[in-house]
Structure formats: C-alpha cells, structure tokens
C-alpha positions as CSV (number, residue, x, y, z in Angstrom):
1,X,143.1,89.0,53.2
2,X,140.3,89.8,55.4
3,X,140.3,93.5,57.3
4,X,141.4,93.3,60.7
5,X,138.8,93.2,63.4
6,X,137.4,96.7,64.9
7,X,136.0,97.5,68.1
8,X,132.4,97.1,66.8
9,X,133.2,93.4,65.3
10,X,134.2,92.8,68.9
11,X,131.3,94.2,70.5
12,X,129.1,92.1,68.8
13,X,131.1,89.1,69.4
14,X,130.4,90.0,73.3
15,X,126.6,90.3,72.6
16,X,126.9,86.5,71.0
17,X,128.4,85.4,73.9
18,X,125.9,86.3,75.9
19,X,123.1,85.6,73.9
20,X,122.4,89.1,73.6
21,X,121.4,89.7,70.0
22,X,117.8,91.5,70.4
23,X,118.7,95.2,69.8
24,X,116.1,97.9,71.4
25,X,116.6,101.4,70.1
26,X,115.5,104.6,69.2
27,X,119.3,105.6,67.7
28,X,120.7,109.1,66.4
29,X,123.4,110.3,64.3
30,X,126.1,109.4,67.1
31,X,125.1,105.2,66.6
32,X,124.6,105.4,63.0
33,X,128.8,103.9,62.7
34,X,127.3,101.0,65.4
35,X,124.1,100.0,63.3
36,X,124.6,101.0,59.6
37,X,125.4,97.7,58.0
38,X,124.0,95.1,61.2
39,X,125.2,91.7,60.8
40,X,121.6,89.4,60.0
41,X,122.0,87.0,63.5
42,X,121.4,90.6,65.2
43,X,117.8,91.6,65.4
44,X,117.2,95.3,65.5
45,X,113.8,96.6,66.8
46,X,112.9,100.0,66.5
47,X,110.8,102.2,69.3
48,X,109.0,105.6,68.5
49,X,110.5,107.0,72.1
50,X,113.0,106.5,74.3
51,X,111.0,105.1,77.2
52,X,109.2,102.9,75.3
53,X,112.8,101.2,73.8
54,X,113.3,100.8,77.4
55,X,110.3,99.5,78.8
56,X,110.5,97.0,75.5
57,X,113.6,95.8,76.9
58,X,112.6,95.6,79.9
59,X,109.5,93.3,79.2
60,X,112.2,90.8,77.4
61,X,114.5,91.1,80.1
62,X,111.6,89.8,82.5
63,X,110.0,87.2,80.6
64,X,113.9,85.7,79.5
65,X,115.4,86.9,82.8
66,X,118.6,88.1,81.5
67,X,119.6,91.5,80.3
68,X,118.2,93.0,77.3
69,X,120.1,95.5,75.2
70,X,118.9,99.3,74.4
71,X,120.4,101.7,72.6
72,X,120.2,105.9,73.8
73,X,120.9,108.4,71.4
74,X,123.2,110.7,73.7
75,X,122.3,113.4,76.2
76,X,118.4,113.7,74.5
77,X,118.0,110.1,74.4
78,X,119.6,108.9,77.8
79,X,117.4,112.0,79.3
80,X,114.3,111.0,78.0
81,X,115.2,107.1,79.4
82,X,115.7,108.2,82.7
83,X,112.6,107.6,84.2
84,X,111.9,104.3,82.3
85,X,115.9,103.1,83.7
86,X,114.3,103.9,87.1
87,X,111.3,102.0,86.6
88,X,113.9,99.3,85.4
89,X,115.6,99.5,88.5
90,X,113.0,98.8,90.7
91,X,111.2,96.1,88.9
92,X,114.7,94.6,89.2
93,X,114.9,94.3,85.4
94,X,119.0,93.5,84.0
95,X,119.7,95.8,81.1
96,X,122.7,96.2,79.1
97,X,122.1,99.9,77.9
98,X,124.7,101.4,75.3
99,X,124.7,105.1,75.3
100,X,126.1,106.9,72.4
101,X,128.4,110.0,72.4
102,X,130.3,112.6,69.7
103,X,133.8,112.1,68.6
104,X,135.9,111.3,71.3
105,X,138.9,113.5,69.3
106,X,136.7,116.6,70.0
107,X,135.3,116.1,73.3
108,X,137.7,118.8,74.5
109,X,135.6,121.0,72.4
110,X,132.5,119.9,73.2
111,X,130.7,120.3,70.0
112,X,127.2,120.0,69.0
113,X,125.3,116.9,70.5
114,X,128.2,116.5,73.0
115,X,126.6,113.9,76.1
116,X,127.9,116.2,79.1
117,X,128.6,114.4,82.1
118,X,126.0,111.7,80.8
119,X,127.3,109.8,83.9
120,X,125.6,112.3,86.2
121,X,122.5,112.2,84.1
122,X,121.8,108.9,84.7
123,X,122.9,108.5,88.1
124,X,121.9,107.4,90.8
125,X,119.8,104.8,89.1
126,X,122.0,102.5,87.1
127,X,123.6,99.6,89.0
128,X,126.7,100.4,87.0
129,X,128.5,103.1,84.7
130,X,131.4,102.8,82.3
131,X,132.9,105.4,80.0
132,X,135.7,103.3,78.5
133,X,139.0,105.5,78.5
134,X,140.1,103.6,75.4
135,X,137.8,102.2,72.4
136,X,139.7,98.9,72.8
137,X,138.3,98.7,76.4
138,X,134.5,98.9,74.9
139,X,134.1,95.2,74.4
140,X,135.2,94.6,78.0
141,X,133.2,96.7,79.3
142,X,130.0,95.5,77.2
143,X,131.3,91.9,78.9
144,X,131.6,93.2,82.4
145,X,128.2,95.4,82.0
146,X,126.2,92.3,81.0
147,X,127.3,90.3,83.9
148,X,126.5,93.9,86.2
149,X,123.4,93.8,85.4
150,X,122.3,90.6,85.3
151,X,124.1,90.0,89.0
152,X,122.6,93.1,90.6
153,X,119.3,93.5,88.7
154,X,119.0,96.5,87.1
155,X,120.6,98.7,83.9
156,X,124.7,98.8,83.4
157,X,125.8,101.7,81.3
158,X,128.1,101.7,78.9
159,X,129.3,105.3,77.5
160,X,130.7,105.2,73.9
161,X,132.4,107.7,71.3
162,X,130.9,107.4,68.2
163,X,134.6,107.0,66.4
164,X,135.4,104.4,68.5
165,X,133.2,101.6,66.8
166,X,135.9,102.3,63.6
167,X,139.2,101.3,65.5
168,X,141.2,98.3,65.7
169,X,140.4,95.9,68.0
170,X,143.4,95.9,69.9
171,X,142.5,91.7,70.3
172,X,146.3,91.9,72.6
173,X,144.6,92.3,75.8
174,X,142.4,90.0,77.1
175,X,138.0,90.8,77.8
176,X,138.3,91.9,81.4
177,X,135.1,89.8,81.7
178,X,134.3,86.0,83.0
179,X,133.1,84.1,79.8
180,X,130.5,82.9,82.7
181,X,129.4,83.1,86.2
182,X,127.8,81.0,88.8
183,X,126.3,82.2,91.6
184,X,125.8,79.4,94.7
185,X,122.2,79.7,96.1
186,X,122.5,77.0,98.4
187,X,121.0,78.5,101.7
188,X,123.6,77.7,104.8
189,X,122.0,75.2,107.0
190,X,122.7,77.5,110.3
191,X,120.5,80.0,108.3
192,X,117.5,78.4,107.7
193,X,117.9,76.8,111.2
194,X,117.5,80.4,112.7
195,X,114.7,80.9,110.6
196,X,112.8,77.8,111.7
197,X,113.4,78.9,115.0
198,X,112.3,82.0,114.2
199,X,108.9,80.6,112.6
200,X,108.6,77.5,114.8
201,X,108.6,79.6,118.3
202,X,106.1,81.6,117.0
203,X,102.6,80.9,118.1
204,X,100.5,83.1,115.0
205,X,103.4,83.5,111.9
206,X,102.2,85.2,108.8
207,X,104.1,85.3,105.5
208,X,104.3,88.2,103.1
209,X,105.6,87.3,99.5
210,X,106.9,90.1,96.8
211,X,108.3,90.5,93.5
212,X,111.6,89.0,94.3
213,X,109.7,85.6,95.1
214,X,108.0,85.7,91.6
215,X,109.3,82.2,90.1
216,X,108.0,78.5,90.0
217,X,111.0,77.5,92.4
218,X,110.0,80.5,94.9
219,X,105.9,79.5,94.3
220,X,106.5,76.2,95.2
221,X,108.5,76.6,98.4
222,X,106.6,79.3,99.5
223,X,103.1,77.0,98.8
224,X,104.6,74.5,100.9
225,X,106.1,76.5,103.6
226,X,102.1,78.2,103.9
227,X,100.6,74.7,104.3
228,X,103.4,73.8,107.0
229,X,102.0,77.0,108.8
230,X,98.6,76.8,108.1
231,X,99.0,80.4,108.2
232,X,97.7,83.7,105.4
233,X,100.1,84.4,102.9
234,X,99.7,88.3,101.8
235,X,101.5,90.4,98.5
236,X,103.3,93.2,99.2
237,X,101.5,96.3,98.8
238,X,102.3,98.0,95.2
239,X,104.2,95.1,94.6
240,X,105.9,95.2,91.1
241,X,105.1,91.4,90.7
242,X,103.0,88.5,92.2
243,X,105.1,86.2,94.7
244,X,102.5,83.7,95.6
245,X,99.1,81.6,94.0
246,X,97.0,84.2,94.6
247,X,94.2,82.1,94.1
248,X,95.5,80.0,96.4
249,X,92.9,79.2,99.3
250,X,95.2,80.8,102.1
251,X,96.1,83.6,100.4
252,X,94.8,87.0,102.3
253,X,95.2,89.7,99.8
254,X,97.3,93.1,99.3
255,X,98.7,94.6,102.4
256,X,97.3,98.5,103.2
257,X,99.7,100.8,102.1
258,X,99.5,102.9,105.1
259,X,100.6,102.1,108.8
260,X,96.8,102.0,110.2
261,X,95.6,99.2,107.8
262,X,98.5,97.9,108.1
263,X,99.0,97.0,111.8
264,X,95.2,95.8,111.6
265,X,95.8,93.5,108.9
266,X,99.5,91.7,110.5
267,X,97.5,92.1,114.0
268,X,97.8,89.0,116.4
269,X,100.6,87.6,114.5
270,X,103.4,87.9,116.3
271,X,105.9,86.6,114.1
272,X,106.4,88.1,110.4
273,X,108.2,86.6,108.0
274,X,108.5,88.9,104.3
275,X,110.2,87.4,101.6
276,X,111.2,89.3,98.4
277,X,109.5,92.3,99.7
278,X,110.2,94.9,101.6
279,X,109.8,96.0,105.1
280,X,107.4,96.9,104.3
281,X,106.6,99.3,101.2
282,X,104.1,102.4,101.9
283,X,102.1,105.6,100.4
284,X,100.9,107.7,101.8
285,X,103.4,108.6,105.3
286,X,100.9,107.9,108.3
287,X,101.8,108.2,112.2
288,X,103.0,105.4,114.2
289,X,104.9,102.0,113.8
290,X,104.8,99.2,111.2
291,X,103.0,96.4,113.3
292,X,102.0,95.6,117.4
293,X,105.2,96.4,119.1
294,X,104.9,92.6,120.4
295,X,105.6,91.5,116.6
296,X,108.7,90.7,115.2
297,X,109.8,90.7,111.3
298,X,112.1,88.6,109.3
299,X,112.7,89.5,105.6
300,X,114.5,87.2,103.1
301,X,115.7,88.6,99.7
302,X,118.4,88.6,97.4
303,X,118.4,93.0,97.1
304,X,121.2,93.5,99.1
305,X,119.3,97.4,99.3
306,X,116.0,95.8,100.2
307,X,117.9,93.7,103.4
308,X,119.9,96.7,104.8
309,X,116.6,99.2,104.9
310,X,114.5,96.4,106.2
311,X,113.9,97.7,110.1
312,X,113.7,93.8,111.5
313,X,115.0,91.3,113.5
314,X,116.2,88.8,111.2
315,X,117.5,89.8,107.8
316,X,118.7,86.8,105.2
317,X,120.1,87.7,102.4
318,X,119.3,84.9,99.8
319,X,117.2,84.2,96.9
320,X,114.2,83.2,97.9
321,X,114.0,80.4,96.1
322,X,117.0,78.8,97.6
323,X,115.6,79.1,101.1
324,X,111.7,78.7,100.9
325,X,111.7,74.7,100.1
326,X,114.4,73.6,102.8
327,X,112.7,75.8,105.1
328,X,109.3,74.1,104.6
329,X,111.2,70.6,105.7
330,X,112.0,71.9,108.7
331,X,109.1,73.3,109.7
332,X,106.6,70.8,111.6
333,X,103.4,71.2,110.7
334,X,100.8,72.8,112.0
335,X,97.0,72.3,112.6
336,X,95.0,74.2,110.6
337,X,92.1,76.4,113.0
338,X,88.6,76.8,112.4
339,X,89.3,80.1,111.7
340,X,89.2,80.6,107.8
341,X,92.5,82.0,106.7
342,X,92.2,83.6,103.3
343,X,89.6,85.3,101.3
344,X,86.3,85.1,99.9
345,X,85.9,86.6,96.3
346,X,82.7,87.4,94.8
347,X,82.9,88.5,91.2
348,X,80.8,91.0,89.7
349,X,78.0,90.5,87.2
350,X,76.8,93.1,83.8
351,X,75.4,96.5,85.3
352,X,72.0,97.0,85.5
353,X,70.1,97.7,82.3
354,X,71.3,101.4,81.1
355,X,73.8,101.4,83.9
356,X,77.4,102.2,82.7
357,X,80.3,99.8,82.4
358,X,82.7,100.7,85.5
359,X,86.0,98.6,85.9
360,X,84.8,96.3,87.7
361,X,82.5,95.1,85.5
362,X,85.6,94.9,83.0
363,X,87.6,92.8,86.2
364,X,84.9,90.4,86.8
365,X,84.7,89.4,83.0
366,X,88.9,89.0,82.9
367,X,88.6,87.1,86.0
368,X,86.3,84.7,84.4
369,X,87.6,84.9,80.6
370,X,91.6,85.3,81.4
371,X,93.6,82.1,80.5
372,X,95.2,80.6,83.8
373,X,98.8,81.7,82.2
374,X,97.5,84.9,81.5
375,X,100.4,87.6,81.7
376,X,98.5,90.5,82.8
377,X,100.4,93.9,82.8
378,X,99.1,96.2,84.5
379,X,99.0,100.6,84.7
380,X,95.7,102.1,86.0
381,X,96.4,103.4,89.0
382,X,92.8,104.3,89.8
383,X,91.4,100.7,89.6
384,X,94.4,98.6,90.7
385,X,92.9,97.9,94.0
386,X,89.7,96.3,92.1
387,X,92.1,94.7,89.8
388,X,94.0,93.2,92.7
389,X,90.6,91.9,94.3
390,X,88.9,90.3,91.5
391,X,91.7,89.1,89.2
392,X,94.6,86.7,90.7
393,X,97.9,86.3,89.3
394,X,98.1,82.2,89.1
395,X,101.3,81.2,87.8
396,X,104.7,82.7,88.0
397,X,105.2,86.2,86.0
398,X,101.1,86.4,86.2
399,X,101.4,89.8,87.1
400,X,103.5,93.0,85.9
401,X,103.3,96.3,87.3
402,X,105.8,99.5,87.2
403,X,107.3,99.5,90.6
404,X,108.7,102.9,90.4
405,X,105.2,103.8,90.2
406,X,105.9,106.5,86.9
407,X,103.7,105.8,83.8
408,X,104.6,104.8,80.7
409,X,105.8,101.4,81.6
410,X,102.6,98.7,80.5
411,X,101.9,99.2,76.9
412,X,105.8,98.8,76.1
413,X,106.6,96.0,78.9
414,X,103.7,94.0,77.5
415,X,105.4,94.4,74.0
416,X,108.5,93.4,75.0
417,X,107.6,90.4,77.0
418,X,105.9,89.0,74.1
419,X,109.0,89.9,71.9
420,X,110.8,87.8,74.6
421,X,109.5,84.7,73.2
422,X,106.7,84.0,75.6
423,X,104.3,81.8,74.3
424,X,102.1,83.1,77.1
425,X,98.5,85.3,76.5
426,X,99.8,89.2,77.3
427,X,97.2,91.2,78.6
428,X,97.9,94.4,79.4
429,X,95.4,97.0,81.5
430,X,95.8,100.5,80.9
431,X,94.2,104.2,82.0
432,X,93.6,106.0,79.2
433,X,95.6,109.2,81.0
434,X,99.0,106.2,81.8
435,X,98.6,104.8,77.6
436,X,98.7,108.5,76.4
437,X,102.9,108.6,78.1
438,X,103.9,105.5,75.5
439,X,101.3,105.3,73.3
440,X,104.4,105.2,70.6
441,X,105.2,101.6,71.5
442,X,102.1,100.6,69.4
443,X,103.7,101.5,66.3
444,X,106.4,99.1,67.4
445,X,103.6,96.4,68.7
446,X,102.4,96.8,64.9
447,X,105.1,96.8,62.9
448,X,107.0,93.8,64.5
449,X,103.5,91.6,64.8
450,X,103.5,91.3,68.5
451,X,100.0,89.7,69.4
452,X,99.0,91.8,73.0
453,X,95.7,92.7,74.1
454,X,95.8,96.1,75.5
455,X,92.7,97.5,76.9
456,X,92.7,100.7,77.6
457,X,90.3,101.9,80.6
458,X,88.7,105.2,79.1
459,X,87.5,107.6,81.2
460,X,88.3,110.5,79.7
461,X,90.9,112.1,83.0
462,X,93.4,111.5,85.6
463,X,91.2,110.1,88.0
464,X,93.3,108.6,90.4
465,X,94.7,112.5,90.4
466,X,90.9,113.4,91.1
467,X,90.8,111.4,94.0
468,X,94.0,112.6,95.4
469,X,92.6,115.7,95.6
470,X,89.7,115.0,96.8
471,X,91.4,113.1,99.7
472,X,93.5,116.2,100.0
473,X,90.5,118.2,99.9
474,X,89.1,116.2,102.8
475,X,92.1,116.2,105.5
476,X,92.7,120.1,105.0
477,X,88.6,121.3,104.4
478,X,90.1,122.9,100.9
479,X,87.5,121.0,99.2
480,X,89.3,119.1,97.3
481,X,88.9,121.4,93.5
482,X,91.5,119.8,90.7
483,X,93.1,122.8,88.4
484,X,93.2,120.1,85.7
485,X,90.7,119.2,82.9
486,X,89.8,116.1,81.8
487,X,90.4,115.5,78.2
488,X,87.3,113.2,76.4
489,X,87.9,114.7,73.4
490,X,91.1,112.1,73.0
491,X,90.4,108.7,71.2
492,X,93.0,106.3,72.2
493,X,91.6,103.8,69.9
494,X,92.2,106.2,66.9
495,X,95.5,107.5,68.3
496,X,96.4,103.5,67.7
497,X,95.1,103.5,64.5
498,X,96.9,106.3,63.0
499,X,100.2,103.9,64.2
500,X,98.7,101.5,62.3
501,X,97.8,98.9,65.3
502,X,94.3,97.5,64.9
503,X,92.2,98.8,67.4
504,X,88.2,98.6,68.8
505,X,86.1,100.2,71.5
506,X,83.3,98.9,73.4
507,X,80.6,100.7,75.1
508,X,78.5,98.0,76.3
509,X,79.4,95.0,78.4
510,X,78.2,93.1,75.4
511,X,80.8,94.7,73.3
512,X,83.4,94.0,75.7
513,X,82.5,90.2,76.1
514,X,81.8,90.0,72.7
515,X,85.3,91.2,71.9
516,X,86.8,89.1,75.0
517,X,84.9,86.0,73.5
518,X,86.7,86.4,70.2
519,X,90.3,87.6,70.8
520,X,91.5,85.7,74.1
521,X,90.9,81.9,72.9
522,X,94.1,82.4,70.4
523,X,95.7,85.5,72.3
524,X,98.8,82.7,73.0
525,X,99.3,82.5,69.1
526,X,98.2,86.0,68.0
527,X,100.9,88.2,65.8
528,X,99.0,90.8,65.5
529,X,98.4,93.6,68.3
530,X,94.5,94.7,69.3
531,X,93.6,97.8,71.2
532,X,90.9,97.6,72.6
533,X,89.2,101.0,74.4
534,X,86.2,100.4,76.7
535,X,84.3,103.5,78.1
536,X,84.3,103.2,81.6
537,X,83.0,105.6,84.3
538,X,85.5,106.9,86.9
C-alpha cells in the first residue's frame, strides 16, 4: 500500500499543472523537508545569492512569459530578494515565489530563524501574499498564486512552515484555484472608435510605445497603425523593454527624461497617443508641464496602476496588442510630408591610432556584428544613452533593461532567459561597478552551461555616480567632488574565473572584434558562458 499523499506531493502536483517545474533557489535549513529527495521531472537550479535566484527567474519568466518559481530562505533570504522582487515588479515579470518559515508548532515562541512578519518585509511590492493558516491550504494557495501572478504581472508570495511539507494532504477539499483561465482581449468596438476619433481629429499625432507593447502581436499593430499616421513613433524613456522596430524608418528615438526635452521633442503634436508606457516616465524632477498645454494624451495599457496615474484625456485599459491592429483599420491613412520623420544614425568607426576604446566604439561594433534576434540585456547606466542611439532592438524581447532602475538585474536576467529555452543570441552589457552586485550568477551561468555573452564595460568606477555629481556640482557651484574612489584594482574577468566561467578581456578594438568575430556567429547554440571585460574610458 502506497503512503498517503502529503502536502508537498500536492504542491508539486500544482507546479505540473502549470507547467511550473524549473526550480530557482538559494534554499536554507527551513526548505531542506521541500527539496531533499526532488522528484527527477523537477529541475532544480542553484544561485550563489538571493537576487540573482530572482533575476534568474525573472529572465525565464520573460522569455516563456509565465511565472517562474524561486525559492527564499526565510527572513535573510526574502530580505536579500527584496530589491530584485521590485525590479520584478516593474519589468512586469510573473513569479511564483515560495518563502520558507520555522516550525509552525513553535511560531508562538519564535525561535531561531523565525520569518517575523515576512509579509511586511516584502510588502508593498508583491502583487499578492499568502500565509496559508493550514498546511492543507498550501497547494491552493501555490494554484491561486500562479494564476496572481501571471494575471497581474509581478511576484505572488506564498509563506510556508517548514513542517507543513510532512502532513497529509487533506485531498477532501477541493484546490481553491481554476485548473485554467482565459482572459478576453477583444478590444470593445465603442473603444477603439473613441480612439480613432481621438487620432483621426488630430492634425500632427505622435505615438509613444513601452514595455507593455513588447510582442510580435503589439509590433505588428503598432507598425501598421505608424504607417496609417505617417507619423514618429518614440520608446518610452528608461523603458524596461523595446515596444516598437526601432530600426524602423519612422522611429524618432528615446523620449528626454526630463520635462524641458520633453515638451521639445512631443512639440507641435497635438494629439499623443502612449501605449504600454507611461504618462510619461521621468528623472530627474524639472519645472513645468509634460507637453504644450494645446496637446492632449491618450495612454493604452493593460497595468491597471499605469492607467490610473496616467494624467490624460483618454485612458484604455487593454492589452495593447488587442487594440493596436483594429485600430490601424480604422484609421484612414495619411500622406506622408516632406518632412523626414525619424532618425538618421551614423555609427562609429575604431579610435584613432593610440586613442582608447570608449563605449561607443564597443556600440558601433554590436550594432554592426549583433545578430538581428539579438537579445541584448542591458545595465550600464553611464552609456545607455549611446547604447540606445547606435544599437536598435529589432524584434520582439530585443531589449532588456531593469526598470526599477537598482543593479544587479543583467548578468542574472540574461542567464535566466537563456535557461528559458530561448534559442535566441543573449547578449548582455554590463558596468563593471552594476556586474560587481550579482557577479554570483556566473557560477550558476557556468555550472548549468548557459551560452551568454556578457561584456562587461570596465572602467574601473561608478561613473554614472561621477557624473551625477558633477551635474550636482554644476547647479549648486559645489564643484561637483565625489567622496568615492574608483576601484581599478578589481578584475571582473578574474572574479569570473575563480566561479569557474570562462572569461577574456580586450584592450584594443582589435581584441574586441577579434573576439566579437569568433563568439557571436554560434552565440544561438553556445552552452558555455563567456565573459568578456573590455577596458573602456569613462
């Protein structure tokens, strides 16, 4: 006679409901009665830190787009998550994330490596929280948590005893859970009528496409709905993800982040239309308003947050894809105007002899070398505005950035898109000051042969803290002087070595096209990751 069924066997019964069988963790004694003994169709993959098993899971999450499952090892675990679950948030990222606790028949007592109030810790970023009051009620709540996260894109917690895995089933009451959900998409016809109205009374429109508009369904529409227009399409500024061809001939660029460049850039268009982006996303605060007060806005997403901060006109709350196509019908073409629309790109060459390599030297030889499905992940703040200018995301998922804007995110969202099963080049672009805050996810890169590029941008400080200051320095004639040092003395390239991930460094723009030349014509088929540190000036 076989035992009877415990909680645990019914968790993972949930998990293979859903598909959910990729395990992300950097466990601790109160998940060794979940893992000790995993059944073989569940794959467990191991992270050196707790942000990195969460920006793993992340990068699966977004390249299968459905939630991926960590694991956090109580209050120390869940803490040291917490900025990674934000960054999840944000980039809209479903997780399932099971967070262990002690005994639940000493709670009272709150012994050693008791999770206090491990709701409050985590809040107010998960889209969902559930401490089960019964360990029969843990399998539900896995069910409901998976379908939490995946409907309002971001990471579901689920709070569980460590002696609860042990106890019966209880298989009497039903999972409190659909065994599926559909969502309808279908945009209303008196919608997208208000919206062509909107567009079609306008005499200059102007679209702005964001993350939430980053899929081949979303591309499409929006391509057509530009070409109806005749009008420049531009990405949200710090956008997480790309929501348009940005090598698209109509497409303008990245929107200022500030009010003043941003008023000039929407100038003489007085109709707006932003969809999957914000209203519209800034850093630094300037003075004044958004756009020409003669301008008016409509946003379409499917964040229901993203609609009801939005100050606009017209706010549809909708996936993008499910709106962009039918709109484009409606809307009646327009001529195009001698007046070219989008932007002119001129890429630049090797320095001068002797010069040093800067990153745009680096940019210009992606933007040539890059395959067009290139998944390009990107964390160096510094250069990210010459990374936007010389290298264009061109298919769906092209692009990857942390929108929470912490660090930490690249190196282990570019392993875990790869360990997502995308047979896609993953290139990801890295200050050497960002890879030092997850530099652990290599061992994991390593040890589970997943085939990324990661070049790491080496200039020895936190530059893009330099030029805050200096900027600083500037508006309040301090002078702009940095307490910090820089810190050459670090090697990235050995720090990936002594994980044991293979790793090079170039010094030259030889090096770094020789390097290119070699590694990126088989980066689709690679299992083996590369680090590869280039020397760059500030």
């Amino acid at each position: 006679m076989s035992p009877a069924p415990t909680v645990r066997d019914a968790a993972f019964d949930v998990l293979r409901r859903f598909g959910a069988t990729t395990l992300f963790a950097n466990p601790g004694s109160t998940e060794i009665a979940l893992l000790t003994d995993l059944p073989d169709d569940l794959e467990f993959v191991l992270a050196l830190h707790e942000g990195s098993v969460v920006g793993m899971a992340t990068g699966w999450a977004l390249a299968n787009d459905r939630p991926a499952v960590a694991i956090l090892h109580t209050t120390a675990g869940l803490g040291n998550a917490v900025g990674a679950l934000a960054t999840a948030r944000v980039n809209r990222a479903p997780l399932v994330v099971l967070v262990g606790q002690q005994d639940r028949r000493h709670l009272a007592l709150e012994p050693f490596l008791t999770g206090h109030r491990l709701d409050d810790l985590a809040r107010p970023t998960p889209v969902w929280i559930a401490e089960p009051p019964r360990p029969q009620d843990v399998p539900g709540a896995l069910a409901r948590a998976w379908h939490e996260a995946r409907e309002h894109r971001g990471p579901a917690l689920v709070i569980v005893p460590m002696d609860d895995w042990s106890e019966p089933a209880g298989a009497d009451e039903p999972l409190p859970a659909p065994a599926k959900l559909v969502r309808a998409n279908a945009a209303e016809p008196a919608v997208l009528a208000e919206l062509a109205e909107f567009l079609g009374t306008a005499s200059n429109p102007v679209l702005v496409a964001g993350a939430g508009a980053d899929d081949a369904e979303s591309w499409r529409g929006l391509t057509a709905l530009a070409e109806r227009l005749s009008c420049p399409v531009w990405q949200e500024a710090f956008g997480a993800r790309a929501g348009f061809p940005q090598d698209h001939p109509q497409f303008a660029g990245h929107l200022p982040p500030g009010r003043e460049g941003l008023r000039k850039a929407l100038s003489g268009h007085d109709a707006v239309l932003s969809v999957g982006a914000p209203v519209f996303r800034q850093y630094p605060r300037e003075p004044g308003q958004l756009t020409e007060p003669d301008t008016r806005i409509a946003v379409v997403t499917d964040d229901p947050n993203e609609a009801h901060r939005s100050p606009v006109d017209l706010a549809v709350l909708a996936r993008p894809s499910a709106v962009c196509g039918p709109l484009a019908e409606l809307i009646p073409a327009r001529e195009a105007g001698t007046e070219k629309i989008g932007r002119t790109v001129e890429l630049p060459g090797a320095p001068e002899p002797g010069a040093p390599l800067g990153p745009d030297h680096v940019f210009g030889l992606l933007a040539r070398r890059l395959p067009k499905d290139t998944v390009l992940v990107e964390e160096s703040p510094s250069s990210r505005p010459l990374l936007h200018a010389y290298v264009p995301a061109r298919e769906p998922l092209g692009f990857l950035s942390a929108a929470m804007g912490g660090l930490g995110f690249g190196i282990p969202a570019a392993v875990g898109l790869r360990m997502g099963g995308l047979k896609r080049p993953v290139v990801a672009v890295i200050g050497d000051g960002s890879s030092l805050y997850s530099i652990q996810s290599l061992w994991s890169a390593a040890h589970y042969g997943v085939g990324v590029l990661v070049i790491v941008l080496s200039n020895g400080g936190y530059a893009i803290m330099d030029k805050l200051a200096v900027r600083h320095g500037e508006r309040t004639a301090g002078g702009g002087k940095a307490p910090w040092p820089g810190f050459d003395e670090v090697s990235v390239s050995g720090l990936a070595k002594s994980l044991g991930c293979p790793a090079r460094r170039a010094q030259t723009y030889e090096e770094l096209e020789s390097v290119l030349n070699e590694v990126l014509p088989t980066l689709a088929a690679r299992t083996e990751p590369l680090v590869l540190e280039v020397a760059v000036t500030a």
